[in-house]
N, C-alpha and C positions, 0 to 999 in steps of 0.2 A: 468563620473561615469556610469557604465551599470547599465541598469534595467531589472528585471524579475519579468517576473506575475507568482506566485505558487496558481494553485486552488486547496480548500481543506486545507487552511493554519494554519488553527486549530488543526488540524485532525493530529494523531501520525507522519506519514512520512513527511506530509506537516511542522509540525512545526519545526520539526529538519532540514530539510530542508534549509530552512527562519533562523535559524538562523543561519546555516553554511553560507550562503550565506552573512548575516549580518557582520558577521565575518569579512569576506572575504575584504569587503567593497561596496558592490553590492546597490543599491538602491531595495526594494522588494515592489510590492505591492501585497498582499494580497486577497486571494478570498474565503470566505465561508459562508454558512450559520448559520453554527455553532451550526447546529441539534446533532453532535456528543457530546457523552459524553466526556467533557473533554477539549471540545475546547473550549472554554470562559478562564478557566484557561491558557490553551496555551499560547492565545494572548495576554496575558497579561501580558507575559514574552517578547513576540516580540517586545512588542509598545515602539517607540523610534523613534530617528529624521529620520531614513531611513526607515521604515516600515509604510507604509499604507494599513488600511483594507479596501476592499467594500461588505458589508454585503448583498448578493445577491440571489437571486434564478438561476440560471444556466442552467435551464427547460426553462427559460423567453428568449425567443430570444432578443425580443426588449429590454428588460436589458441587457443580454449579448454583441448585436451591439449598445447602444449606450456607454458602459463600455469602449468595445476596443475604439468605436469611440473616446471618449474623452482621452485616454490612449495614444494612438498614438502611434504611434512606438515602440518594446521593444527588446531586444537582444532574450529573451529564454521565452517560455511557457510551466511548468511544469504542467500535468493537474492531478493534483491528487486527486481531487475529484468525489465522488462516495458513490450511497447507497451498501454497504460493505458485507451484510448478505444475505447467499442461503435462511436462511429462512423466511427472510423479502420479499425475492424478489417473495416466493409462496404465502405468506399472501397479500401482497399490489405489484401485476406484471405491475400496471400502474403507480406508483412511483416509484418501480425498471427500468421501461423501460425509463421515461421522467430524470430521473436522472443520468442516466447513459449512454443511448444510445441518449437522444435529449440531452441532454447537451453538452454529446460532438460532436455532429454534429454543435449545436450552437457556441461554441469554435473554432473548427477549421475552422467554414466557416468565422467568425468574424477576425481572424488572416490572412486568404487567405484576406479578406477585406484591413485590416486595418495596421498589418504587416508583413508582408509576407516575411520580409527577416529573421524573426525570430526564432529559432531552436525551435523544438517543442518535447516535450517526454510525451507520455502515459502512466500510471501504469498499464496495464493490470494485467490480473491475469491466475493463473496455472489450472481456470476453465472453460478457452475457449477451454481447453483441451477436456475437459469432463469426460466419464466414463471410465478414461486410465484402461488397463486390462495387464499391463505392468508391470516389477520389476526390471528395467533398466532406468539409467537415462535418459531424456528427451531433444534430440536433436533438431537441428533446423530444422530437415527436418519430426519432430511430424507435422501431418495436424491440422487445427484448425475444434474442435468439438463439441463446447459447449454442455451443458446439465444441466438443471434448466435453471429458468428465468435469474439470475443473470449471469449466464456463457455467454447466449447468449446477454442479454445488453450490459454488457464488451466487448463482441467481438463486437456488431456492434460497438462500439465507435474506435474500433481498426481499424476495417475495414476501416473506413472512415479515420482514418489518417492515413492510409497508401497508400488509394486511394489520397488522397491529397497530398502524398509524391512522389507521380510517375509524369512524366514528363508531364504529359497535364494540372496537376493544378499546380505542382513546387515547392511544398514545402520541409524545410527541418525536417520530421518528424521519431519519431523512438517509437517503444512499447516495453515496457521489460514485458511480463508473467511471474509474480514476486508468488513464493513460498511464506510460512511463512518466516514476517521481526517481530522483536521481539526487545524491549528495553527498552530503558529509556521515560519516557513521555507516553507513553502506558498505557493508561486506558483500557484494557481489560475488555471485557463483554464475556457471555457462546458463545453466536453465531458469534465471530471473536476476533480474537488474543487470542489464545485456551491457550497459554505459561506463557502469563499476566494474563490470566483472573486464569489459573490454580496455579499460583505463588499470585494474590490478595487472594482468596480466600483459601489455605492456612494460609496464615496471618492473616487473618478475621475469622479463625476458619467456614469459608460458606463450605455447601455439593458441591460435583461436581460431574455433571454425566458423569458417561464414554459413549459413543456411538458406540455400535458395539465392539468387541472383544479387543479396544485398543490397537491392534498391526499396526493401519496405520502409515505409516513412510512418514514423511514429511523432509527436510532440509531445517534446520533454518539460516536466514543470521540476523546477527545482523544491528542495522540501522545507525550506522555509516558506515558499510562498505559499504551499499545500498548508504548512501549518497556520499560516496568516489565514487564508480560508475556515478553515475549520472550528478558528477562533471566535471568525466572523459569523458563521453557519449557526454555532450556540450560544453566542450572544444575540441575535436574529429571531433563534429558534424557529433554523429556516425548515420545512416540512415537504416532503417530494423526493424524485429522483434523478439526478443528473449528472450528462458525461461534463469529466473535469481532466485537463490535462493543460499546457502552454498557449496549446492555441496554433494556429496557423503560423505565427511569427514564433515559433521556437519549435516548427518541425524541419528533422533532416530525416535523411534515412542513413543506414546502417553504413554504407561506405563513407558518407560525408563523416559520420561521428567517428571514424577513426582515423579521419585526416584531421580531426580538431584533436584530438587526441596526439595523436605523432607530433602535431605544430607544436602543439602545449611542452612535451617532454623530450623533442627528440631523438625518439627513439622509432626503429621501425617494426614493426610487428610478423612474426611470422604466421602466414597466416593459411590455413586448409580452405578449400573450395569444396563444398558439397550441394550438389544440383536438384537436392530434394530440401522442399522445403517442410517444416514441421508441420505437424498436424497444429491446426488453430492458428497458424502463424497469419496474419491478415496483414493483405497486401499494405494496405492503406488504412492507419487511424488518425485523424487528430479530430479533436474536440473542439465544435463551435462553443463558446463559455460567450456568447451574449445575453444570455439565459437571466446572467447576475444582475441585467440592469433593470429587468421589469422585476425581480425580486426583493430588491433595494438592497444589495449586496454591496458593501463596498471595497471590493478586490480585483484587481488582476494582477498577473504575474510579474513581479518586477525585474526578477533578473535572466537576464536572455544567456541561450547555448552556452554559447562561448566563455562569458563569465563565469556561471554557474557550473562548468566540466571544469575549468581552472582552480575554482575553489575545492570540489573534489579530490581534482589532482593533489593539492597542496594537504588536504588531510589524507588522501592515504599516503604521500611521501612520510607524513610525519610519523602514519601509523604502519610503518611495512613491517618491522620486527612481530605486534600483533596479528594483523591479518598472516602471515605464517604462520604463528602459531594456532590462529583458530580456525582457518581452514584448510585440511590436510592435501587439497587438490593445487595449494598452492608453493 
């Protein structure tokens, strides 16, 4: 039976993840804190005779080396944890840097340690970018630019597994600078997963603020397709770094997604206008993802906007009584 360590296993991408993988027949073990809103629920859907959690700090080196140490060996490390908010990461930039950039120096030097023949993928994000000034999708040959605290964390965690992935340390590492991913299990809050949080509140009859003019365009991938990629990535043992997100054909911006939104449920939205736009908030991203075909990747996104916010929909209608209880903003 293979085994894989998913860090962040609470956490929206992580739990879908875990339990694709469950599925699958994988042995999983489990790495979070379980700071996020929502993860406690998660795991609690994962816990069964293949999944094991270790409820950790990932900042903690000597937790982190002796975790792997006693873990030993493992086929894949998915590292998807991370503090998630640009604007968490201006309020508290020494809990965005120890969470995102020492944790995963701690990760990846703990796997060069302990297993090193094992495939390794980062979640990065489309903020190592920085402040694109661009209205063209986002190739591989974009330079890395961060801009906020959170953009540069993420990338140094990047950095380092891709320095780790080059021939003088040897490993097999790869980072996808992942767009908006959007779905099922998704407990969306205002300051990340803008789709969920703007489809909860909706339903909740809650205000929501627009930021800046509401014409940014993002492309949404929904998270099963993220995880069909990912599956593919370590079966592959794909190596490098690349933006991943819908694509061209699955971007709106921020107005369009809450008239699909209101279509879907009916309902209308109260909603605040504010003229300032956020810090790091980028006019324009979506991800060129032609990238997969000279890498012999076999994926793209199969399910477009509209479908993929409907199926959303239908899981948080079912789960409104939990998302109250786990997030108090709502």
């Amino acid at each position: 039976m293979k085994t894989v360590i998913v860090t962040g296993a609470g956490g929206f991408i992580g739990m879908n993840l875990c339990k694709r993988l469950l599925d699958m027949g994988y042995k999983v073990i489990g790495v979070d804190n379980l700071s996020r809103v929502g993860s406690e629920r998660n795991i609690e859907e994962l816990l069964g005779t293949n999944f094991t959690l270790y409820r950790i700090d990932l900042s903690s080196a000597i937790k982190v080396d002796d975790l792997f140490k006693n873990i030993g060996s493992v086929d894949a490390v998915f590292h998807l944890a991370a503090q998630v908010a640009v604007t968490t990461s201006y309020i508290n930039r020494k809990i965005d840097f120890l969470d995102n950039a020492y944790a995963s120096f701690n990760i990846i030097e703990s796997i060069k340690q302990y297993s090193p023949d094992a495939y390794c993928l980062y979640a990065s994000t489309n903020k190592v970018y920085g402040h694109l000034k661009v209205e063209k999708p986002v190739d591989i040959t974009f330079p890395l630019n961060p801009y906020t605290p959170y953009g540069v964390s993420k990338a140094v965690g990047e950095m380092y597994f891709t320095e780790y992935g080059r021939k003088e340390i040897g490993l097999s590492t790869c980072s996808l600078r992942q767009s908006c991913i959007y779905g099922h299990h998704q407990y969306g809050v205002e300051d990340q997963g803008w789709i969920a949080w703007f489809s909860i509140a909706n339903l909740l009859k809650r205000p929501i603020t627009i930021y800046g003019d509401g014409a940014q365009v993002r492309d949404l991938l929904f998270i099963d397709d993220l995880i069909d990629l990912y599956l593919e990535c370590m079966d592959k043992r794909l190596t490098g770094v690349y933006p991943v997100g819908g694509g061209d054909n699955n971007s709106i911006n921020l107005l369009e997604g809450l008239e699909i939104i209101r279509t879907i449920t009916g309902k209308n939205f109260t909603v605040t206008k504010d003229a300032k736009f956020r810090p790091g908030d980028q006019p324009y991203f979506v991800a060129n993802i032609d990238w997969v075909k000279s890498k012999n990747i076999n994926w793209q996104p199969k399910i477009n906007v509209q479908n993929g916010i409907k199926i959303m929909i239908d899981w948080i209608i079912e789960n409104l009584s939990t998302i109250r209880k786990v997030n108090t903003t709502c």
